[in-house]
N, C-alpha and C positions, 0 to 999 in steps of 0.2 A: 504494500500500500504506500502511496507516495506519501512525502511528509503533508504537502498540502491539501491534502484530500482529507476533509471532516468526515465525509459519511462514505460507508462502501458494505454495498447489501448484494449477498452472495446465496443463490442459490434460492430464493423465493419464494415459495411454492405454496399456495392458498389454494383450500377446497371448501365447496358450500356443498349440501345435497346436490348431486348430480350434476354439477359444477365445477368444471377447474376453474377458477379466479384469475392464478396465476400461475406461471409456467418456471421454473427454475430461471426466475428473474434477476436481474443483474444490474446496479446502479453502485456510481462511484460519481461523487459531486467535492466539489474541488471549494477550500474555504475562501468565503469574500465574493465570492460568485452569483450570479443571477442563474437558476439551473431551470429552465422549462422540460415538463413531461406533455409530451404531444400523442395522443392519441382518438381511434374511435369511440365514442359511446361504448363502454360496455369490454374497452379491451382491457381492462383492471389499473387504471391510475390511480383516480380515489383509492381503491382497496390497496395498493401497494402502501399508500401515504397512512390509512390506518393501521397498516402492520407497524411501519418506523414509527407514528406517535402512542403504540400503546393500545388502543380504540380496538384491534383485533389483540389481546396479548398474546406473550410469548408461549409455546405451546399448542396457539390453534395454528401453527403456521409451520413449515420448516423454510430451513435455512439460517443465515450468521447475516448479524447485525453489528459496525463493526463504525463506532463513532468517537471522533476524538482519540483515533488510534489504537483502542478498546472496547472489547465484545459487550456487545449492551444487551438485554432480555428487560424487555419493560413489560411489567403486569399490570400495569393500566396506564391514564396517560399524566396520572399525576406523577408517576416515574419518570418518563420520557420529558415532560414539564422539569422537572428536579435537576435532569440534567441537560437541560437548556435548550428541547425541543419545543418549539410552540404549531399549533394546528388552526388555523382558520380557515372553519366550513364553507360551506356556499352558503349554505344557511345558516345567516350568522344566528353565534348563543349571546345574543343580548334580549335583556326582559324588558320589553317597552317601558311596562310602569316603574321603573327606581329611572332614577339620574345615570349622568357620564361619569360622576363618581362612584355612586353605588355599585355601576357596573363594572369601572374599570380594578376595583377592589372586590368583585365578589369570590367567595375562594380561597380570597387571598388578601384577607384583612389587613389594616394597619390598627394594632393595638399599643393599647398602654395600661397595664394595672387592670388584665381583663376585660379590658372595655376598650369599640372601636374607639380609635381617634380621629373624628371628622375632622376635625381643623387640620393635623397631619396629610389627612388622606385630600383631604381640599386643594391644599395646598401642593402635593406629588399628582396630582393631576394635571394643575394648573401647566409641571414641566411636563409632563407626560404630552399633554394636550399639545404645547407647543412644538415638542422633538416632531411631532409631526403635520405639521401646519396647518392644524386647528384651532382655531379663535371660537370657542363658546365659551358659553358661561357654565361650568360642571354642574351646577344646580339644575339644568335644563334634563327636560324626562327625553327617555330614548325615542322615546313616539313623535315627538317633536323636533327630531331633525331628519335631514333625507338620506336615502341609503349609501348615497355618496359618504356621508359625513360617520354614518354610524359603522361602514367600513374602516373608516381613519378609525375610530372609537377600538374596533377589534386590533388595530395594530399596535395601539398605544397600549391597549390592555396585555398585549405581547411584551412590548418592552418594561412595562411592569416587572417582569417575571426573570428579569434576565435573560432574554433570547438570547440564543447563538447560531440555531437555527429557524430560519420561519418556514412555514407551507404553505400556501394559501391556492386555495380551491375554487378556480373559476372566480378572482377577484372582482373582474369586471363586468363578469354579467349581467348584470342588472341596472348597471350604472350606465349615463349620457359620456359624450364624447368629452365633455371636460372634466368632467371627474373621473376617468380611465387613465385621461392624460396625465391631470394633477396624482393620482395614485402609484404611477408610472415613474414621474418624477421622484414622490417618496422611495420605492424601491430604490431605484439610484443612489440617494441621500444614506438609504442603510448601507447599501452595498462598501459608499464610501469610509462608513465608519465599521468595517468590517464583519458587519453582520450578513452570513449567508442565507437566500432565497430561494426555497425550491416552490414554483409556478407552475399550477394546470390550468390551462386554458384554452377554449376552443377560438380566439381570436388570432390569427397564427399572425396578423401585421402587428402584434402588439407584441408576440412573442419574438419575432424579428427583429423588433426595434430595441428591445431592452434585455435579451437573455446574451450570456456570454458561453453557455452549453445549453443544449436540446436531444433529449430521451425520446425516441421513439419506442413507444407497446404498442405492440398490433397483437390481438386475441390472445394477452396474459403472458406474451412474450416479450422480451428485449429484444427489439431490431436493429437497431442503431443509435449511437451517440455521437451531432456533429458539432465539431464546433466551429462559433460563428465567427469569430475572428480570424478562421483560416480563409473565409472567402466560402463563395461559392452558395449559399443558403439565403434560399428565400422559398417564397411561400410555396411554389411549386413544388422543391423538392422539399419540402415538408409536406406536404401534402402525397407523393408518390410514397414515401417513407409509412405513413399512415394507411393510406389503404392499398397498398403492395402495386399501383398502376398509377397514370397517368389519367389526370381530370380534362380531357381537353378542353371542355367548356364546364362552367361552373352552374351553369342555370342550363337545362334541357332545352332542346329546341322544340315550338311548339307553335301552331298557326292557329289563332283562333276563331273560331265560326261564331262571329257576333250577331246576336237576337235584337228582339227589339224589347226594349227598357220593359225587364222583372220588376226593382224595387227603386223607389223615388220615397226620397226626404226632403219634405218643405218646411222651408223656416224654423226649424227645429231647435228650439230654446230651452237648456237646463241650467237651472240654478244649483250649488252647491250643496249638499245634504247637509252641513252642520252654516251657512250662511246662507240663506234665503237671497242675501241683496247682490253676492256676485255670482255672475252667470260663468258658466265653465265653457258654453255652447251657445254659439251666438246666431240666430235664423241661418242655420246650417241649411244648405240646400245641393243636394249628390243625387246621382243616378246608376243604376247597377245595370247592365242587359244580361238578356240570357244570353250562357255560352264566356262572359266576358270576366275578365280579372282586371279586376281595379286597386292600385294602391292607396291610401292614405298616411299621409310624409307629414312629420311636423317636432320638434323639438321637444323635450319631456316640458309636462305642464303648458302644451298648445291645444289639450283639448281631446285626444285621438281616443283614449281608452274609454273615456268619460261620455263620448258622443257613441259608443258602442254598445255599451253598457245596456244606455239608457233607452236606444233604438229595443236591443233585446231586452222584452218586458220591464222597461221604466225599472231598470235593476239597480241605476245610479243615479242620485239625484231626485230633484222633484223638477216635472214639466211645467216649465211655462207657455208653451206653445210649439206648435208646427202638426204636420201631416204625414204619416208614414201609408204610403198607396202600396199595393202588388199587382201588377199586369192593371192598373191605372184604375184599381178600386182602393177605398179606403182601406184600411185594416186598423183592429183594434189591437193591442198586443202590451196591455195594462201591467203584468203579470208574466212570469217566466212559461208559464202554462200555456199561454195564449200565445204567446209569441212562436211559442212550439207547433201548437197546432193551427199557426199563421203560415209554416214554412218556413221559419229562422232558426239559424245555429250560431252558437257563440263559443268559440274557441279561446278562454282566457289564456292570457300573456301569465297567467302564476298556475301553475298546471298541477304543481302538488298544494295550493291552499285551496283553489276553488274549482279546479279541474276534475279531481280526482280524490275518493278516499282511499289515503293508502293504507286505509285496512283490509282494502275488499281485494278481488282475486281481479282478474282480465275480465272472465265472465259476466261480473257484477256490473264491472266498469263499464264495459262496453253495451250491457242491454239497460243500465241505468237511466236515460234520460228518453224509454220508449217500451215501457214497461207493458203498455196495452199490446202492444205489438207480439207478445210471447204469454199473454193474459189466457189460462182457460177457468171459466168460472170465475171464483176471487183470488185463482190465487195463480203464482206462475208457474208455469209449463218449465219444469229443469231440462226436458231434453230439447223443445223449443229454445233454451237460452244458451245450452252448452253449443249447439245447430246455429246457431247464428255468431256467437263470439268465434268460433272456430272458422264461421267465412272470414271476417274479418283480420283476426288474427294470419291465416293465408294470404289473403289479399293484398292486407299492407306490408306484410314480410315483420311484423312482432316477432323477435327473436324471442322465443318459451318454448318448453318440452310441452305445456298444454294451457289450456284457459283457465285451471285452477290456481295458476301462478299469482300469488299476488304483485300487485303495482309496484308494493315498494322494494320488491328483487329488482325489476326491470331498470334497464340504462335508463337516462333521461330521451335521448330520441324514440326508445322503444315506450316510452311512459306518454311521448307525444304522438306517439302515432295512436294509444290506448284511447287521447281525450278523442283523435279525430274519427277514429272507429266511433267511437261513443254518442258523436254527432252526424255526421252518418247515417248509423243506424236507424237516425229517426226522417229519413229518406226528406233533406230540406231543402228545400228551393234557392233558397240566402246562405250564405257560412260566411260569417264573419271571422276571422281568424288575426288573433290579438298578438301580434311576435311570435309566429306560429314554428320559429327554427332556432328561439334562446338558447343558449345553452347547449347546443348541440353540435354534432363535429359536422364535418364537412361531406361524409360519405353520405351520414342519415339525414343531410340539407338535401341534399339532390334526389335523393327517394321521397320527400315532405314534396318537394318541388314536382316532383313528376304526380303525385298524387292531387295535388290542386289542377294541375294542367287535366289530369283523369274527370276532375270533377266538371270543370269548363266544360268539358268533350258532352257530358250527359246534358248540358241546357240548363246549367245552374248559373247562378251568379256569385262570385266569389270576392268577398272586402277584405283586402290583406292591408294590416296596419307593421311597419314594420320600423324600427333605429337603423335601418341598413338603408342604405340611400341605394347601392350597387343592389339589394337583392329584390329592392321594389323595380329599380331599371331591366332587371334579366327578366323576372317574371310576370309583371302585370301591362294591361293594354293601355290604359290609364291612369294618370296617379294624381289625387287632390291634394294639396296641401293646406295645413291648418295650421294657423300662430293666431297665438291669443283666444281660442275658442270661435274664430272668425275662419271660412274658408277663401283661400285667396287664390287661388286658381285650380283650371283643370286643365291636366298638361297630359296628349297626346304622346304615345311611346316616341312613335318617330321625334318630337322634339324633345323629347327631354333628357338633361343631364344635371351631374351634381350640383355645378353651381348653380342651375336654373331654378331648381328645387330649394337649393340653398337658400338663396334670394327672397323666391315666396314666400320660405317659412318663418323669416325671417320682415316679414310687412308686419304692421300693425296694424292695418284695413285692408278691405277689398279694396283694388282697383290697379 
């Protein structure tokens, strides 16, 4: 092992029921380093990053752990914390209701004579907060800042602890383009002061720009490690590394056969659910045809999710006005109920809060939101349900040995293909789909991708809302843009590109 090599994991090897996880895996991360693991959904990153912090212990695993020059065996992760590993999830553990201090000390008190020491721990926040370029006030509750900010919150709560190692798991997903960047910057900042970075992420321009080594796992294995300061790396051959081939186009080619106008929105007004006096959606007015994919482009807090929402059964907000027509009659659609049996689907952008319970198996998931559909008498038909999860589960290529699997085994693309089955299912005319490729790697983007294109094909109409400027351009025929809860144009494929999009989203009125 070289001297400067912190971490070097030999031999790997993770098993679940009927599952390899991991293959006699093989990582060596060099100290001071930015280190990304690049792989598919599902080819075992996360699960490798739980074996080194503890989360799987020592014992359900084989193979040597071998950090700071010495064999480590951590039985939980307050072990692998002791000795100066830190773990930040995708989903962060911060508890909305305590404070930036409460949380940045939870665990991990600052006492004196038995008893916390607020004013101590007030005050180690205050540097904490700043090592990382956060100006709040530590009194403020975790609910009341944004996820930009409450990610700074989990790093600071890492250097809390003495890091020497960080992990962090899909840092940026969730977050806008300037909080990726500003968070980007902080690694750097660590990197400077000697602290090492191992990074999963499905954003490979991000990992390009700030990693100084890159792990490829494909299917629980170690395929390669390149490094970026030899030259030669960029996205493409990251991406050939991940899924063993060559992407030649990134978005599927697809010609669409446009109908004429499905779903029309007039003037469509919502106010805020906790402020009645500001409007989130300002006389929004779109049109959907059959056959056609439309995107909707606009910066976080312009309105996109919010105007989705509330379209599907008035689920955001309270209405103050507008018209939702189909095939140019009214439609009522009060209720999630209603809007279902209007012909609408709504595909949320948070797939494990309100997507999906991941307590239920595929089966559940998927006949969940169409339950009359497999109804005999009051009660449902199991072989009706297993008969219908199992098309879909085929259809859209859900990687599981069966439909009794549950949700929260599955990768995240195979967990989004779970929500799109699930809607689907209930055979809809409209699918709205809310960031329908988060979090998910690049192979199971192009399979999302060809399944929208699938849906077009039938005579549907498709509203993709998406933070990807590039994956609303590959795939939709149209794209509207909203800033400020105002729509400010509709922009034709042929003309559009980033900065045009850019620009729009970027108005504070129509015109």
């Amino acid at each position: 092992m070289a001297d400067d090599t912190i971490l070097s994991m030999r031999g790997i090897t993770k098993e679940f029921p009927g599952v390899r996880a991991l293959d006699e895996v093989r990582l060596d991360v060099r100290r001071g380093e930015i280190h990304s693991i690049c792989g598919e959904n599902g080819a075992g990153k996360s699960t490798l990053m739980k074996v080194l912090s503890g989360v799987y212990p020592h014992g359900s695993y084989t193979g040597e752990i071998h950090f700071e020059g010495r064999e480590v065996e951590f039985k939980g992760i307050r072990d692998s914390e002791r000795a100066g590993i830190v773990i930040i999830h995708q989903e962060l553990a911060l508890i909305p209701q305590l404070s930036i201090t409460e949380n940045l000390f939870l665990g991990n008190e600052t006492s004196s004579r038995g008893a916390i020491d607020w004013l101590k721990a007030r005050r180690r926040a205050v540097e904490l907060l700043a090592n990382v370029g956060l100006h709040e006030d530590p009194d403020v509750l975790i609910r009341d800042i944004g996820i930009g900010k409450q990610q700074l919150v989990e790093i600071a709560k890492a250097l809390a602890k003495d890091v020497k190692l960080l992990i962090l798991d899909e840092p940026t997903a969730a977050l806008n383009d300037t909080d990726s960047q500003n968070l980007l910057s902080l690694l750097d900042g660590l990197r400077e002061r000697g602290i090492t970075c191992i990074m999963i992420s499905h954003k490979l321009g991000e990992i390009e720009q700030v990693s100084d080594s890159i792990t490829i796992i494909r299917d629980g294995r170690t395929i390669e490690t390149l490094d970026v300061s030899a030259g030669g790396v960029d996205e493409d051959r990251i991406i050939r590394g991940m899924v063993g081939r060559d992407l030649d186009h990134r978005y599927p080619p697809h010609e669409s056969s446009v109908g004429e106008v499905l779903l029309e929105i007039r003037d469509w007004t919502v106010a805020h659910p906790a402020d009645p006096n500001r409007l989130v959606v300002r006389g929004a007015n779109l049109t959907v045809r059959r056959g056609e994919i439309v995107g909707l482009a606009g910066l976080m807090g312009a309105g996109r999710t919010e105007l989705a929402r509330s379209v599907f059964g008035e689920s955001y907000g309270t209405k103050r006005g507008g018209t939702l027509l189909k095939d140019g009659k009214e439609i009522r659609a009060r209720n999630v109920g209603e809007a279902i049996k209007a012909g609408l689907a709504y595909v949320t952008e948070d797939r494990k809060a309100l997507g999906l319970n991941l307590l239920d198996s595929i089966k559940v998931s998927i006949t969940s939101a169409g339950l009359t559909k497999i109804r005999r008498n009051m009660a449902v038909d199991d072989n009706a349900e297993v008969v219908a999860a199992e098309r879909y589960r085929k259809s859209l290529n859900i990687k599981a040995p069966s439909v009794d699997v549950g949700v929260n085994k599955l990768s995240g693309g195979n967990q989004q293909k779970v929500v799109l089955g699930k809607w689907m299912f209930t055979e809809p005319d409209v699918l709205i789909l809310d960031e329908p490729t988060r979090g998910i790697d690049v192979g199971a983007k192009y399979e999302i991708y060809e399944i929208i294109n699938q849906l077009a094909d039938t005579g549907r109409g498709v509203l993709v809302i998406s933070s990807e400027l590039p994956e609303l351009l590959g795939i939709c025929d149209r794209i509207y843009t909203l800033s400020a809860g105002v729509i400010t144009a509709d922009v034709p494929r042929a003309d559009a590109d980033q900065e045009l999009l850019m620009r729009h989203m970027t108005q504070r009125k129509a015109g």
